[in-house]
N, C-alpha and C positions, 0 to 999 in steps of 0.2 A: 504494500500500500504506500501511495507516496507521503512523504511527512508537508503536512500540509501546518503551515506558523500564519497565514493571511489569506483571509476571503474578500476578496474585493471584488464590486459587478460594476459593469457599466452599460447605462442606458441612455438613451438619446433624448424622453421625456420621462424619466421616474418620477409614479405618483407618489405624493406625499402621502404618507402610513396616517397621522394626525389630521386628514381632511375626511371627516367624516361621510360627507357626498359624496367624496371621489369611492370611495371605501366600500358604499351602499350601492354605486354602482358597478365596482368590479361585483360585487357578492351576488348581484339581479342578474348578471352574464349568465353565472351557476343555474344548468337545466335545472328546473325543478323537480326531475326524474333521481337527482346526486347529492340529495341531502345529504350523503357522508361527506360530499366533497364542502358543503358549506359550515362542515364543524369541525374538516381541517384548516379550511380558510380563515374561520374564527380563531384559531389556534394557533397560526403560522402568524394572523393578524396581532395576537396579544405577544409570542415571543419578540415577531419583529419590534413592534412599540416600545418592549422593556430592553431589549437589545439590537439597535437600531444598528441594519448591516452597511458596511461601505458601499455605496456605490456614486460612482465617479459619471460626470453627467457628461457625454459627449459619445464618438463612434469609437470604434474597435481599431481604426487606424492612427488615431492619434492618441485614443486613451491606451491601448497596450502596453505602447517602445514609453509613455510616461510611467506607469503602472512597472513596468520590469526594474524600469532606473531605481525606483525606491527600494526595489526588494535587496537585500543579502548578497554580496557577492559570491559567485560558487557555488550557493543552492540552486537546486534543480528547478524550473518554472513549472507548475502544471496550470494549464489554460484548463479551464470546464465552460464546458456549451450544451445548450440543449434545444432544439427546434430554431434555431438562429441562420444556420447557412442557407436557407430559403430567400433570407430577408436581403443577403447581401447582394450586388451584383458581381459581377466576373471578375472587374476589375480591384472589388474590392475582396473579394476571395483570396485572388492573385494576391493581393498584400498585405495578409494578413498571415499566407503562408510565408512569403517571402521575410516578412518582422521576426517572427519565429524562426525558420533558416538562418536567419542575420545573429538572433540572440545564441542558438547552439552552435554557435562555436566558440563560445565564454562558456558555455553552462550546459546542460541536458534541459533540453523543454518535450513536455508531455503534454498532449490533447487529448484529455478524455472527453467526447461528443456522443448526442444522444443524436438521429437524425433518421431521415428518412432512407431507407435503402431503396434499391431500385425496385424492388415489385410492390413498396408505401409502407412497410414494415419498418417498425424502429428498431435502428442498430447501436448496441453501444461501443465504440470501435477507442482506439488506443492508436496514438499517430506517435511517434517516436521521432524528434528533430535531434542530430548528432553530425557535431563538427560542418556544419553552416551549410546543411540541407536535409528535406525530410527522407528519410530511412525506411519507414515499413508501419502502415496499417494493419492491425488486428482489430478483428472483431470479436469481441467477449461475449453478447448475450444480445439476443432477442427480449426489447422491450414493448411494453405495453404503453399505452401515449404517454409521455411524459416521463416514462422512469416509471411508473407504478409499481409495475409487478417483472423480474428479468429471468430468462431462462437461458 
C-alpha cells in the first residue's frame, strides 16, 4: 500500500461544505430509489464539516507540478482519480501525463484511477511513472460506479 502523509483534491468550482442550499441541493440529485446513498452523504457531509479536506481551487495542469512542489522531496507521489478523465480533453490528458513523466524522474509517481474501461465497466488500474516516463498499467479490480463494491 502506498504511505500516503497528504490528501489534497483539486476542483475547478468546489462547493462550499457550510452552504447549506448548495448542500440541499447536491443531497435532491440523490435518486430517491438510494436512500443508503443519502445517509452516506449525511455522513461524508458531517466528517467533511468537522474535518475540512484540502482542496486547491483551479485545473489538474497547473494545480498538480504546484501541489508536487510542496510535497517531500524523495517521497513517492501517488495521484488518485476517479470518473475525471472523461472531463479532460486530449490535450489536457496529454499533460497531465507528461507532468507526471517530468516528476518521475526525481521521484516514483503512482496513479491509482477509477475509470471507465472500454466495454463502460469500471477499472481500477495502477499506472507506474519511473525515470521520466510512464512504465506499465495494471488493472487491479472491476468496480462498481464509483468505487463501491471491487472484484
Amino acid at each position: 500500500m502506498p504511505d500516503v502523509t497528504r490528501n489534497i483534491g483539486i476542483a475547478s468550482s468546489p462547493v462550499d461544505l457550510n452552504d447549506n442550499d448548495a448542500m440541499a441541493w447536491l443531497k435532491a440529485l440523490i435518486w430517491p430509489e438510494f436512500g443508503e446513498h443519502r445517509t452516506l452523504f449525511d455522513a461524508a457531509l458531517q466528517l467533511a464539516r468537522s474535518s475540512p479536506p484540502d482542496i486547491r481551487v483551479g485545473d489538474a495542469l497547473t494545480q498538480v507540478p504546484a501541489i508536487i512542489d510542496e510535497l517531500p522531496d524523495g517521497r513517492p507521489v501517488n495521484i488518485f482519480h476517479n470518473q475525471v478523465s472523461d472531463q479532460f480533453s486530449k490535450e489536457v490528458a496529454a499533460g497531465v501525463d507528461k507532468i507526471l513523466a517530468q516528476v518521475s524522474r526525481d521521484r516514483a509517481v503512482n496513479r491509482i484511477a477509477i475509470e471507465d474501461g472500454i466495454s463502460g465497466e469500471n477499472i481500477l488500474t495502477l499506472t507506474e511513472y519511473r525515470n521520466g516516463s510512464q512504465q506499465k498499467t495494471i488493472e487491479i479490480a472491476d468496480c462498481a460506479n464509483r468505487g463501491r463494491s471491487m472484484t
